[in-house]
C-alpha positions as a LaTeX table, in Angstrom:
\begin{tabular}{lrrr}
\hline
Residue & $x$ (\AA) & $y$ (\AA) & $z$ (\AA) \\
\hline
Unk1 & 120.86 & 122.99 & 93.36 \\
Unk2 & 117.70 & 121.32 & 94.28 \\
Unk3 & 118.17 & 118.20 & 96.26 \\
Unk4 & 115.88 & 115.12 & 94.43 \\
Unk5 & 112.96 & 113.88 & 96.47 \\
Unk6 & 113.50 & 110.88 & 99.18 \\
Unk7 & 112.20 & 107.56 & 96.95 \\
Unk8 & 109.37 & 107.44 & 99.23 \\
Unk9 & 108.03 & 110.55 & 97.64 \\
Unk10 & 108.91 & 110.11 & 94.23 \\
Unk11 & 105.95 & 107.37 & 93.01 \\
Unk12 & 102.97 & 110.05 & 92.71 \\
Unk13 & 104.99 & 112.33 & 90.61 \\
Unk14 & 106.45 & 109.27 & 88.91 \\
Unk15 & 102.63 & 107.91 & 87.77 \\
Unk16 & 101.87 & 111.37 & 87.01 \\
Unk17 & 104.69 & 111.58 & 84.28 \\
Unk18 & 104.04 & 108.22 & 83.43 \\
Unk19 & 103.77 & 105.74 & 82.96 \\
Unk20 & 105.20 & 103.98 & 85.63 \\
Unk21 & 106.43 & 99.86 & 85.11 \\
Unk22 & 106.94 & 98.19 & 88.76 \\
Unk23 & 108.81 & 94.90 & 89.26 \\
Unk24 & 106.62 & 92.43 & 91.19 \\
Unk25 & 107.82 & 90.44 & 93.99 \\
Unk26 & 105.53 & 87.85 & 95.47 \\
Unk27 & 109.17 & 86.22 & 97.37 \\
Unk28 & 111.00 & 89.59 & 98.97 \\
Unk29 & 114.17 & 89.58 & 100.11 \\
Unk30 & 116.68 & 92.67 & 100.89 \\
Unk31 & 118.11 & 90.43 & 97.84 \\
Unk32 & 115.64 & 89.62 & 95.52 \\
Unk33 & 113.80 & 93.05 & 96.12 \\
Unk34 & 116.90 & 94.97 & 96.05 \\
Unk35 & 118.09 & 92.96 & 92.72 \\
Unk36 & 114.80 & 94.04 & 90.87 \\
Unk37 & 115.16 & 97.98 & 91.91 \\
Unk38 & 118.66 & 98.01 & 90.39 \\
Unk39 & 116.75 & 97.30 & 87.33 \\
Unk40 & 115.32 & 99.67 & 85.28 \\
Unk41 & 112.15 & 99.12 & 86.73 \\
Unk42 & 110.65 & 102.27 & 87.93 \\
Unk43 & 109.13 & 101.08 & 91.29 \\
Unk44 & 108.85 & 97.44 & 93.50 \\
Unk45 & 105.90 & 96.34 & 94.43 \\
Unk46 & 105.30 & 93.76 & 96.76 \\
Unk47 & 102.72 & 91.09 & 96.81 \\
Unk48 & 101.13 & 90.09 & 100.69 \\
Unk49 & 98.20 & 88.32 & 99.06 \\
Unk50 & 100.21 & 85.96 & 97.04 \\
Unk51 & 103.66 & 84.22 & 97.58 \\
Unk52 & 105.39 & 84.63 & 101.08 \\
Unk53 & 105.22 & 88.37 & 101.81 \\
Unk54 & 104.87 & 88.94 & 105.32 \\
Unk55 & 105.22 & 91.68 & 107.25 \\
Unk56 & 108.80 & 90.77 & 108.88 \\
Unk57 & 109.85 & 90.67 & 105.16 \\
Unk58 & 108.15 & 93.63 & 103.66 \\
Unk59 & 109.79 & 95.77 & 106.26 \\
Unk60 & 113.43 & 94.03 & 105.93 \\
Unk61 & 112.85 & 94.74 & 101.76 \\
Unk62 & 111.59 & 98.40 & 101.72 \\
Unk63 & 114.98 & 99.85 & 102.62 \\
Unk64 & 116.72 & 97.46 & 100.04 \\
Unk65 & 114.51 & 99.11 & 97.32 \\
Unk66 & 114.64 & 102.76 & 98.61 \\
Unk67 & 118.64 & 102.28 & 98.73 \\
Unk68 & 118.45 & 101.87 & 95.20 \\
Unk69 & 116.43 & 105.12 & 94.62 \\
Unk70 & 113.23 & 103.61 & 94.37 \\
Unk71 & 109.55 & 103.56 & 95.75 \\
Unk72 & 107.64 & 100.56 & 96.98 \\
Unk73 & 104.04 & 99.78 & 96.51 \\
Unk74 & 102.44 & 96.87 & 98.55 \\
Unk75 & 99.63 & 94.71 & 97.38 \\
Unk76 & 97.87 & 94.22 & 100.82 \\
Unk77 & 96.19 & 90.84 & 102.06 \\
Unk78 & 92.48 & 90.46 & 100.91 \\
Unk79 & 90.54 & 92.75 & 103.48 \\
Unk80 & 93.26 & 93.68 & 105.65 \\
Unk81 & 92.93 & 97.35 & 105.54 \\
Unk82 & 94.76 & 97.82 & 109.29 \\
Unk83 & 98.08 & 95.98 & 107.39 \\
Unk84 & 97.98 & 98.89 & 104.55 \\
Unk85 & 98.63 & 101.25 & 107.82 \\
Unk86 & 101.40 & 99.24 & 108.95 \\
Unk87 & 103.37 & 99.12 & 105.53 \\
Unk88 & 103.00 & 103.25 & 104.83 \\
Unk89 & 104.52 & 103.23 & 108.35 \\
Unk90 & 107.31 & 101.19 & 107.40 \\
Unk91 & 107.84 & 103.72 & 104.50 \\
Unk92 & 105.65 & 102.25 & 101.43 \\
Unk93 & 104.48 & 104.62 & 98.77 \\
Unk94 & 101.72 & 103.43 & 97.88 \\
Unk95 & 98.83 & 100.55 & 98.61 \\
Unk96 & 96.85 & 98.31 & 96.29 \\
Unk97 & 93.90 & 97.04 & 97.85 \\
Unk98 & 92.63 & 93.85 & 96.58 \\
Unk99 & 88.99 & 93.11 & 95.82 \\
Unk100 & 87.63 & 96.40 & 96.54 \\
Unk101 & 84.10 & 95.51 & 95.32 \\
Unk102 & 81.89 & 98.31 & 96.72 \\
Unk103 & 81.72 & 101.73 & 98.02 \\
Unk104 & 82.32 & 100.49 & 101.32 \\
Unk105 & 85.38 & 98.57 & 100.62 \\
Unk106 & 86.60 & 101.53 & 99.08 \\
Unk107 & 85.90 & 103.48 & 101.76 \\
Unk108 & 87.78 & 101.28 & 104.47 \\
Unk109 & 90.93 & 101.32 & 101.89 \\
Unk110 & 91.26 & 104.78 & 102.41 \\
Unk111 & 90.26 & 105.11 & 105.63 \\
Unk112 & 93.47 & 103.15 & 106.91 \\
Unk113 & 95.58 & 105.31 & 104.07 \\
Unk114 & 94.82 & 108.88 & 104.81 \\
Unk115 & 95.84 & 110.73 & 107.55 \\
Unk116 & 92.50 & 112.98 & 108.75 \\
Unk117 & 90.55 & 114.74 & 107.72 \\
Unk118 & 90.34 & 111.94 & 104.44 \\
Unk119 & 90.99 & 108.81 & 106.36 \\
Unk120 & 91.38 & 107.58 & 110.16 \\
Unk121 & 95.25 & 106.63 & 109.50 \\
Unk122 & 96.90 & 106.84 & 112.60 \\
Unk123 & 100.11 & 108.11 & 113.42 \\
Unk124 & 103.25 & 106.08 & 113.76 \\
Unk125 & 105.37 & 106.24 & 110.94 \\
Unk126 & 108.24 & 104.57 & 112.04 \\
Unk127 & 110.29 & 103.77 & 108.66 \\
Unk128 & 108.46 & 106.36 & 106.42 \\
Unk129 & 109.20 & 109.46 & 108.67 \\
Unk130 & 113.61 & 108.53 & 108.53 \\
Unk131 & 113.12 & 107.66 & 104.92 \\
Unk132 & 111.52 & 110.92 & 103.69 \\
Unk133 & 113.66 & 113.04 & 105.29 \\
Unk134 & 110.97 & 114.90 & 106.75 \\
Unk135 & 110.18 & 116.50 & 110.30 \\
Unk136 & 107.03 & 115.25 & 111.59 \\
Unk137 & 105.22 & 118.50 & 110.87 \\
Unk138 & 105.64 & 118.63 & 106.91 \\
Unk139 & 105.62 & 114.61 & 106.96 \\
Unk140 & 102.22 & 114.85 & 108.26 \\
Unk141 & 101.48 & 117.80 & 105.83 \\
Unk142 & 102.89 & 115.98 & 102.96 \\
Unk143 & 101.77 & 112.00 & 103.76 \\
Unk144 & 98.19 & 112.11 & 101.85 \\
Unk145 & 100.16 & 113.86 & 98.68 \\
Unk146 & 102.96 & 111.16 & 98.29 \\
Unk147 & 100.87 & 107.99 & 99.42 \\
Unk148 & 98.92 & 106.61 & 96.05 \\
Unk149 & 96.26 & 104.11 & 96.89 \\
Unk150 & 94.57 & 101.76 & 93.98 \\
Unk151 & 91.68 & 99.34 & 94.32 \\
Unk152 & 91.88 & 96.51 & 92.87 \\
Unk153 & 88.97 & 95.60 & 90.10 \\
Unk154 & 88.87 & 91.75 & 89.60 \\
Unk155 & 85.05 & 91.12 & 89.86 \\
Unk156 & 81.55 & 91.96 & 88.29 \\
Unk157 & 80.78 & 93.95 & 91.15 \\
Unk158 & 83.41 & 95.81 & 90.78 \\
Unk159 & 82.92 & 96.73 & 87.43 \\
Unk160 & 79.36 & 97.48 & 88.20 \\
Unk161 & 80.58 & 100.12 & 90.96 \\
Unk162 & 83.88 & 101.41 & 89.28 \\
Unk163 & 82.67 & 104.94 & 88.77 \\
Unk164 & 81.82 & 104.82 & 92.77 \\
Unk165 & 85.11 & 103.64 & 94.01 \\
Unk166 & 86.96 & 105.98 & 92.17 \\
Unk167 & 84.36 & 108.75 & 93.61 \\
Unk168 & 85.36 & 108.00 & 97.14 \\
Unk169 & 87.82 & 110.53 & 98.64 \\
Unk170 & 91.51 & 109.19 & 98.54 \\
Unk171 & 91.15 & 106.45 & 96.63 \\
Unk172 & 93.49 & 107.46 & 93.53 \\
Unk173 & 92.43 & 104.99 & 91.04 \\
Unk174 & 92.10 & 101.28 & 90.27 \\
Unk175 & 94.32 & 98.72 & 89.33 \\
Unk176 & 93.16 & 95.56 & 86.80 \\
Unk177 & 94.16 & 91.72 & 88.28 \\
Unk178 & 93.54 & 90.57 & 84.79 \\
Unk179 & 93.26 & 86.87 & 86.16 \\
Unk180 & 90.70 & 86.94 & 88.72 \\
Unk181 & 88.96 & 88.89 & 86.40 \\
Unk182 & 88.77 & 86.89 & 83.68 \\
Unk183 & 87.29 & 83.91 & 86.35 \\
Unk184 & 84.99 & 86.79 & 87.33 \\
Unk185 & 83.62 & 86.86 & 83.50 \\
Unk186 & 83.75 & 83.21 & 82.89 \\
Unk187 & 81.65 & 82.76 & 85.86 \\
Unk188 & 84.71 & 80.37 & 87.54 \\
Unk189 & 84.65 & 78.81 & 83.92 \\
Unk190 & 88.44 & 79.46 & 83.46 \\
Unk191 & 91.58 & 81.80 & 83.68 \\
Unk192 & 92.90 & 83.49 & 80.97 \\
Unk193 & 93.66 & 87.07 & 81.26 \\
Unk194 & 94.27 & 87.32 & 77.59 \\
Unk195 & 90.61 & 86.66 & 76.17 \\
Unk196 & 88.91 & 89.61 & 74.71 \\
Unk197 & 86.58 & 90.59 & 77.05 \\
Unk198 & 89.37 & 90.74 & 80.41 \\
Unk199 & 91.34 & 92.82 & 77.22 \\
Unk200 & 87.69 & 95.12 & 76.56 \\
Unk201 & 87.06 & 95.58 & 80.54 \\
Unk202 & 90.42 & 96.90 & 81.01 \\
Unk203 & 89.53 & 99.20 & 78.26 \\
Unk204 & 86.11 & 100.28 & 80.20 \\
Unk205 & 88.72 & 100.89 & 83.41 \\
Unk206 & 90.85 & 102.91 & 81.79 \\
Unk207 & 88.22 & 105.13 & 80.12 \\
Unk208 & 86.26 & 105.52 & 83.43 \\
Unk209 & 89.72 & 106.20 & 85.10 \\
Unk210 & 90.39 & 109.24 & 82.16 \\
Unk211 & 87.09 & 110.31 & 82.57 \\
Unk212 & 87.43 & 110.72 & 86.49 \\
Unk213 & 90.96 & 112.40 & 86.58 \\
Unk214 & 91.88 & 108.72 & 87.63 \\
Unk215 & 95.14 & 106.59 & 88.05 \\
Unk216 & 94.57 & 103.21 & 85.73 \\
Unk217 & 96.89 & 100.51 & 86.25 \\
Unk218 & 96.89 & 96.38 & 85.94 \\
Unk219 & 99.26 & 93.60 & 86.02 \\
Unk220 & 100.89 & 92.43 & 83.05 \\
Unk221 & 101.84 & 88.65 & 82.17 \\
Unk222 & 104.37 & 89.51 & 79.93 \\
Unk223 & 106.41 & 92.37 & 78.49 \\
Unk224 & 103.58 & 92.58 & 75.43 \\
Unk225 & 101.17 & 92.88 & 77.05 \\
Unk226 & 102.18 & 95.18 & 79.63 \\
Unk227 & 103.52 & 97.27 & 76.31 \\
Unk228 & 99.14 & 97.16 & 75.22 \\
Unk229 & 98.47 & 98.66 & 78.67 \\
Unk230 & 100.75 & 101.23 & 78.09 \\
Unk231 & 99.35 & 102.19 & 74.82 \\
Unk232 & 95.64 & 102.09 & 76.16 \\
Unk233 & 96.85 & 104.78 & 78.72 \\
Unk234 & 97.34 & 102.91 & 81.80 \\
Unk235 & 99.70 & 105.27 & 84.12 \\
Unk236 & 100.91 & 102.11 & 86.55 \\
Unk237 & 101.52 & 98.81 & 84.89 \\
Unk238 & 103.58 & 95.55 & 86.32 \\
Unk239 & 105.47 & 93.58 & 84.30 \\
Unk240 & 105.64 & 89.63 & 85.43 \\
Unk241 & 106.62 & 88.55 & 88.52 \\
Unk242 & 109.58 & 87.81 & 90.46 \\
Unk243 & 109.36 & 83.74 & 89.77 \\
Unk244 & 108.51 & 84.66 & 86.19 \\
Unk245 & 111.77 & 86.25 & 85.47 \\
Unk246 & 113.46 & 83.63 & 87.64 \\
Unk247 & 112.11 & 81.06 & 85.26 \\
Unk248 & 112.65 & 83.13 & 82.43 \\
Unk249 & 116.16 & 83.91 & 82.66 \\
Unk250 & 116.96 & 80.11 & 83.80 \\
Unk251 & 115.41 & 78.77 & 80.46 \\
Unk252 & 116.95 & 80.86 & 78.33 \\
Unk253 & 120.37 & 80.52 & 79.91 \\
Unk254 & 119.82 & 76.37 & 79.83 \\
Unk255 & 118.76 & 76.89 & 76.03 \\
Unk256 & 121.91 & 78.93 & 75.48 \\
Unk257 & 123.97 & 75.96 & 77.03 \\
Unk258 & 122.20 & 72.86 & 75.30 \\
Unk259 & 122.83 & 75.06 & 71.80 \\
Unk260 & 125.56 & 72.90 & 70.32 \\
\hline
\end{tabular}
């Protein structure tokens, strides 16, 4: 009988079956985190830009998530490539980068991602190593396979320099944050990650993404519109957030009670 993979090494395989719908947690706890992976979510990722991630709490909610079978991706802080180390090391499966507006931010993404000879990752995989049941030898070999990085697209610039991003060496696709992007093409104007053209450039990613042999992903507001993503082709979609299903679940229960 063949034994089923450690959850750290389940997430590339996962998106490559896809698609894949991750729980979002901007407030981890072994809780909260470990609450949303008994779901039938099909990954966790955490949030370190937004909310209260840090890294004391990322590394207290990874094994919550993997005890429930599950892999964790971490949304890093903006520019803080050496922290996407850190978390694989703790025993993430994958990174999203945010901002990633060039070449060169790409480049630094996967630099602190991939072991050598893609990337400059260094070796010290604390959490990962116990987690994928691995010796260090075929962890080593099998680290750049199971780690999936994205890069974020939230700006014109980004748009402008998607086909080079996903042209750099381990970067494995990009992922939409349909909010900043929709200040991006309203020129600070407003947010609304529901007009037309945020819908039309996610569109553009995910055709540049199929055209390149690409992972497309984005963040979904709601459970329709992470259902559209889905049928445009995206691979790795998020549905809501943690405080959005707090909130949800809390008005619907108070509706239920004020009924009569």
């Amino acid at each position: 009988m063949t034994q089923a993979p450690a959850p750290i090494a389940r997430l590339a395989g996962a998106i490559a079956a896809g698609p894949v719908l991750t729980a979002w947690s901007s407030f981890p706890t072994p809780v909260t985190a470990g609450i949303l992976a008994r779901e039938a979510f099909d990954a966790v990722t955490i949030d370190m830009q937004h909310g209260a991630a840090d890294f004391a709490s990322v590394a207290a909610a990874i094994p919550a998530v993997h005890a429930a079978g599950k892999p964790v991706v971490v949304r890093i802080p903006v520019g803080e490539f050496q922290t996407a180390s850190r978390v694989l090391d703790l025993g993430a499966s994958g990174i999203i980068g945010p901002m990633v507006n060039s070449v060169e931010d790409a480049r630094l993404l996967a630099a602190f991602t991939r072991f050598p000879p893609v990337g400059e990752r260094s070796w010290g995989p604390f959490g990962a190593l116990p987690a994928s049941g691995l010796d260090p030898a075929a962890f080593l070999a099998a680290a750049n396979r199971m780690t999936v990085v994205l890069a974020m697209i939230e700006t014109r610039a980004a748009l402008a320099a998607l086909d080079d991003i996903l042209a750099v060496p381990g970067i494995d696709g990009a992922f939409v944050g349909p909010a900043d992007l929709s200040i991006a093409l309203s020129d600070g104007a407003n947010v609304d990650p529901t007009r037309q053209d945020v819908a039309e450039a996610i569109g553009h990613v995910a055709a540049r993404c199929r055209a390149a042999g690409r992972i497309a992903g984005a963040f979904a507001f709601s459970g329709q519109q992470a259902a559209s993503f889905v049928k445009l082709g995206l691979r790795f979609v998020a549905v809501e957030n943690d405080t959005a299903h707090l909130r949800a679940g809390a008005r619907a229960a108070l509706q239920a009670a004020r009924a009569s």
